[in-house]
Each structure stands twice: as structure tokens, then as C-alpha cells.
N, C-alpha and C positions, 0 to 999 in steps of 0.2 A: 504494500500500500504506500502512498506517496505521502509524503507529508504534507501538503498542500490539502490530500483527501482525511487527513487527518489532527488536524490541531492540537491537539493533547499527544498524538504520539509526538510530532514534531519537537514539542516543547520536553517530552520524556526522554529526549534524542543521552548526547554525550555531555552535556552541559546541565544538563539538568539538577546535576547534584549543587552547582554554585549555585542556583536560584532558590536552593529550600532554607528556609530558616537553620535548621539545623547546620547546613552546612556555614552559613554567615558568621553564627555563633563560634566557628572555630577559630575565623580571624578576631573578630570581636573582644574573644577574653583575653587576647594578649595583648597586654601593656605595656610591651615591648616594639610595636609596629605602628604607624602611621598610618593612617585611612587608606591610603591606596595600597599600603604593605596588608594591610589587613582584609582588602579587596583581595588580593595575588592568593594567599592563604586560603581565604575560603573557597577560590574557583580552582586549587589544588588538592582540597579536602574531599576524604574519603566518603559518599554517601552510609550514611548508618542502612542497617536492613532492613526497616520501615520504608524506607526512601525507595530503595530498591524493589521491594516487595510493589509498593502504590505505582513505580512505572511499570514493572512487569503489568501486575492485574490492569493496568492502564487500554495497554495493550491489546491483555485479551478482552474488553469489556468493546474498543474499538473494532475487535474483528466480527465478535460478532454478531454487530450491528451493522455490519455489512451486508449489501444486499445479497442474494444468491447468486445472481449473474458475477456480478464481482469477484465474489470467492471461487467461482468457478474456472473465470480465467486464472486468478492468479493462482490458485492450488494447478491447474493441468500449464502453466508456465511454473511452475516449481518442480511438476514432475519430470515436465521434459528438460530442465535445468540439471537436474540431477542427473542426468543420463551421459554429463560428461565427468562425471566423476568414474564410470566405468571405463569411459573411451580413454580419458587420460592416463587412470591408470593400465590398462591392458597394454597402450603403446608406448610409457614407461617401460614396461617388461618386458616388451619386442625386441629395446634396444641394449637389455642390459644382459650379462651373460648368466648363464643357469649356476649361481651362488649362495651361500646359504645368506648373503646378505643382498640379494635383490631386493625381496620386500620391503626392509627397513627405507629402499630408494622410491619403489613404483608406488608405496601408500602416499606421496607428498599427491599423486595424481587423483584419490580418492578427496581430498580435500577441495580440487577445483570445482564443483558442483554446488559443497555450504558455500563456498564463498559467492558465488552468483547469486543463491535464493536469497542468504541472509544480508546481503549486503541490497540486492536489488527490492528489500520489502517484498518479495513472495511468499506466499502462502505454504510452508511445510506443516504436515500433520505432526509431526513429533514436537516442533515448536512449541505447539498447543496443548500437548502435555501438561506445560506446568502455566503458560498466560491464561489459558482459557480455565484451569482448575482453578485458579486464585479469587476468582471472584463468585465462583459456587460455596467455597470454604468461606470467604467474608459475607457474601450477604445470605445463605442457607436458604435460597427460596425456591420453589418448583419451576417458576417460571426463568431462570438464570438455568439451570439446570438443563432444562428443554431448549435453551438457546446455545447450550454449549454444545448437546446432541446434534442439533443440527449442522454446527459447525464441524465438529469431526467430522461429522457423514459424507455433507459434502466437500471437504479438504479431502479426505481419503483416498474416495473414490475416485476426486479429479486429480489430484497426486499419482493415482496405479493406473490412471488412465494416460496421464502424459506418460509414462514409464515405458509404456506396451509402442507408444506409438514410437519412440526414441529407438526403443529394441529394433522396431519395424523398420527404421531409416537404417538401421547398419544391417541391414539383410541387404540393402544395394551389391550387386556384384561387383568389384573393380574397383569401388570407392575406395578400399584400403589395402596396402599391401598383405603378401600372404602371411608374412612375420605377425602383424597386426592380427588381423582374422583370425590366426592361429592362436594368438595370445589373447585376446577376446573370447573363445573360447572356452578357453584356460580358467581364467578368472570370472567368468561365468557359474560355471561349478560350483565357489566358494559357498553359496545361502544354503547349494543343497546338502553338505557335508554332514551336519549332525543331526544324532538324530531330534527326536521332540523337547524332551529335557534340557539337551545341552543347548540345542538353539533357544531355548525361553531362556536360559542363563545367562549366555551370550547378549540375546536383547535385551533384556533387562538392563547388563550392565552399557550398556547403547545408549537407550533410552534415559538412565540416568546422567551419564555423561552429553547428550544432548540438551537436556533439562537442564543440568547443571550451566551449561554453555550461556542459556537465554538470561539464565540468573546473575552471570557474570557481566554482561556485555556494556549494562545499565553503569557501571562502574569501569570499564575497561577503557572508554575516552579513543584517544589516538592509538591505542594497542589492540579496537575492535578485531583488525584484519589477524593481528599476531594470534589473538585467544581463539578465534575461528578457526587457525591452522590447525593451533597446538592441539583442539580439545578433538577436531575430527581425524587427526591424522592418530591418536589415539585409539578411536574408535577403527583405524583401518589396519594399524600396524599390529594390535592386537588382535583382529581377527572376526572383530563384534559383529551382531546383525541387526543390521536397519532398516524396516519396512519399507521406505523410499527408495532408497539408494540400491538394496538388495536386487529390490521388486526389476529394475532395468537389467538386472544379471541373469536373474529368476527366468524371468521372460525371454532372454535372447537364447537359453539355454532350452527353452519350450520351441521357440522359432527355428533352430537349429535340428533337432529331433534328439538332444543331447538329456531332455529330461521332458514328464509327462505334465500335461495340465493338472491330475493330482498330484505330482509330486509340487507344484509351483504353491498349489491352498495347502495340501495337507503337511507338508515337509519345509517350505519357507515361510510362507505369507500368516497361519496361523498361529504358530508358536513365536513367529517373531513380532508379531503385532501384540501376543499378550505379554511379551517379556518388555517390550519397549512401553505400553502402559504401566506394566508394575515398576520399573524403573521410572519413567516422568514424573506421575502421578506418588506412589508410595513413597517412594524414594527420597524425592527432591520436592513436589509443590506442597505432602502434606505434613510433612517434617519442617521444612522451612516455611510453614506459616504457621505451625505449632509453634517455631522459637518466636516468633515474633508478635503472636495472637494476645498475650498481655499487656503490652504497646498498643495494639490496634484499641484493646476491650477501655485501656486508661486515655488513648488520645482524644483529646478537645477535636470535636468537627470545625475543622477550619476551611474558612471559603478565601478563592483568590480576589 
């Protein structure tokens, strides 16, 4: 979503933490700075978790009061964004020789994909994990609840719908060399490898590490691009499974005859869809607004 379409995200952007009171207060109580020393301070100070928590829920309160056409494109432009996370990394691994440390090189290429959605404000399902839980956990109502449903449903399914069709474009013949193809192949396989169990584990710890990501970014400023690396080339170099990101593997490995349509629901897309829930959701949005729900229960409602 763009900032222009959004107001309050815009202003929840990287700067956000100089503007809260809290932060003010840090330059404020030294008596050792000058008014404009004491300006510098506070647009250098750390957002408290309160701070943090109100841009996230911000966030997801703005998505999903988004129309459905809206969320439509941008979830199926996040899915097909995602689909060079595959591409990058498989022709990483084309060029690099069969070592035990290739991996640790071709996963920088898994990382090209978050950096397109999260940087370009698209719509990823896992994102919503923990934006879209924060404000069912604050305001406890049925009708917020019924608005987050909707939002997943349709992020999801326009997420695994750009996916399939990204798969679809690398079934071009001639488009890539055989090195390429061959190595697409290859790393296609990865979602189908474990079995049920291990891939819910696997997601989960994805899922949290994705969540955790969206938790950080509100405080990451100029080092957004850095933490986007570090935290998915994490989730690539160790192996995790990611609903989005998978689902383009998933599927080119379906379009090849290399795996079955059940093996894509029963063997990737279900076990990794629940572990990446329990991971967002469990893990990260209901524990970090447990730490912080005494805050929220004692803050004064203040208007800007």
C-alpha cells in the first residue's frame, strides 16, 4: 500500500518513533543538551514497545480496511514478487560449484523477493500474522475478528495465486539456460523434503522469524533493507518453510511432473501454512502483546 493511500501508515513509516512523546522525553530529561541537542536525541531514541506495538496494529487495522479489489492486487503482486526469490536463488546455484558451502552463497538469492514485497508495500500473508492479530488481541471484538478472516483469505489465496502463475512463466522453453533449469529444478524439491511434522516445525520457526521481522522494522530506520536481509536469508540458509515463497517451488515442481498436486496441499502447503500460523500468531503477536498489555490496560487514551 502506498503511503499517500495510507496516512497513518505513512506517518508509522521510520521516523515515527521521534514524533511520540515518549521518544521526546529522552532528549528532554537531559540537562546536559541544548534544545536542538535535545531534538538530535530524541529522533535517535529507541521506540519503547508500546510505540512499536501501536505502528504495527496501525498497520494491520489499515489493511484491513482495504477494499477487496485492492488486497487482491496487491496480495497476487506479492505473490508473483516472490517468485524471484526462487529464480535468484536457483541461478545463484547454477553458477556456483557443487560444495558443501554453496548454500551458505545461493540463500542471499532467497532474500530478493522480501525485499521487493516489503519494501514495495505489498500484501504478504505471513506479514499479517502478527499486524492483522494485534488489533483482535486489543480491541477483543467479533466484528475485528471477521475482518481479519477476510483478510487472510483473500491475501492467501491471491499470494498462491500469483505463485502458480510465476511457476507458469518459467515453464517458457529457452528462457533460461540448461544450468538454470536444471538448478530450478533442484531447489524446487526443497518444501517437498519432510515429512508432516518436520515441515510444521520448520514453519513455525519461519513464520516466527517472519513475524518477528515486521516487529523489528518499526525501529530498524535506515537499516530497514539490512534486517530484511539478515532475518530472510535466515529463514533460507537454515532451510525453513514459507507458505509464499515455498508455494513458487511447490508448484514449478507440480508443473515439471517432478511432484503431485497432492503432494503440493498434502506434503507442502498444509503443514507449512499451520506451522507459519503457530509461529506468527503464538509465537511472536500473542506473547508480544502479552509483554506489553499492562501498558496498553494503564495508558491514558490520547488523541493527536
Amino acid at each position: 500500500m502506498s503511503d499517500e493511500q495510507n496516512p497513518s501508515r505513512a506517518r508509522s513509516g521510520s521516523d515515527a518513533s521521534a514524533a511520540t512523546p515518549e521518544a521526546s522525553e529522552a532528549g528532554a530529561n537531559s540537562p546536559h543538551l541544548n534544545r536542538d541537542e535535545q531534538d538530535q536525541a530524541a529522533e535517535h531514541s529507541t521506540p519503547r514497545a508500546l510505540v512499536i506495538h501501536e505502528i504495527v496494529r496501525e498497520e494491520g487495522e489499515a489493511a484491513m480496511d482495504r477494499t477487496a479489489g485492492a488486497l487482491i492486487w496487491s496480495a497476487l503482486a506479492a505473490g508473483l514478487s516472490m517468485g524471484f526469490s526462487f529464480l535468484v536463488q536457483a541461478t545463484l546455484e547454477s553458477a556456483l560449484p557443487d560444495t558443501s558451502w554453496r548454500g551458505l552463497v545461493s540463500s542471499f538469492g532467497y532474500t530478493v523477493g522480501f525485499v521487493i514485497v516489503i519494501l514495495g508495500r505489498q500484501q504478504l500473508f505471513t506479514e499479517s500474522t502478527l499486524s492483522a492479530v494485534l488489533p483482535v488481541l486489543t480491541r477483543r471484538d467479533m466484528k475485528t475478528l471477521l475482518k481479519t478472516l477476510r483478510l487472510w483469505s483473500i491475501v492467501l489465496l491471491f499470494n498462491l495465486v500469483g505463485t502458480v502463475i510465476f511457476a507458469g512463466f518459467l515453464q517458457f522453453p529457452g528462457v533460461f539456460s540448461p544450468e538454470v533449469t536444471e538448478s530450478l529444478a533442484n531447489v524446487a524439491q526443497a518444501p517437498l523434503t519432510g515429512s508432516f511434522g518436520v515441515t510444521v516445525v520448520r514453519g513455525m520457526f519461519a513464520g516466527w522469524l517472519i513475524a518477528l521481522m515486521v516487529w523489528l522494522l518499526p525501529s530498524a530506520r535506515s537499516a530497514r533493507l539490512l534486517t530484511i536481509l539478515l532475518i530472510t536469508y535466515t529463514v533460507a540458509v537454515s532451510k525453513l518453510s514459507h507458505v509464499i515463497a515455498g508455494s513458487v517451488e511447490a508448484s514449478y515442481a507440480v508443473m515439471t511432473g517432478a511432484a503431485s498436486i497432492g503432494d503440493y496441499f498434502g506434503v507442502f502447503l498444509l503443514p507449512t501454512f499451520i506451522g507459519n500460523m503457530i509461529g506468527g500468531i503464538s509465537l511472536v503477536a500473542i506473547v508480544n502483546h502479552a509483554a506489553i498489555a499492562p501498558e496498553i490496560a494503564g495508558a491514558p487514551n490520547r488523541q493527536d
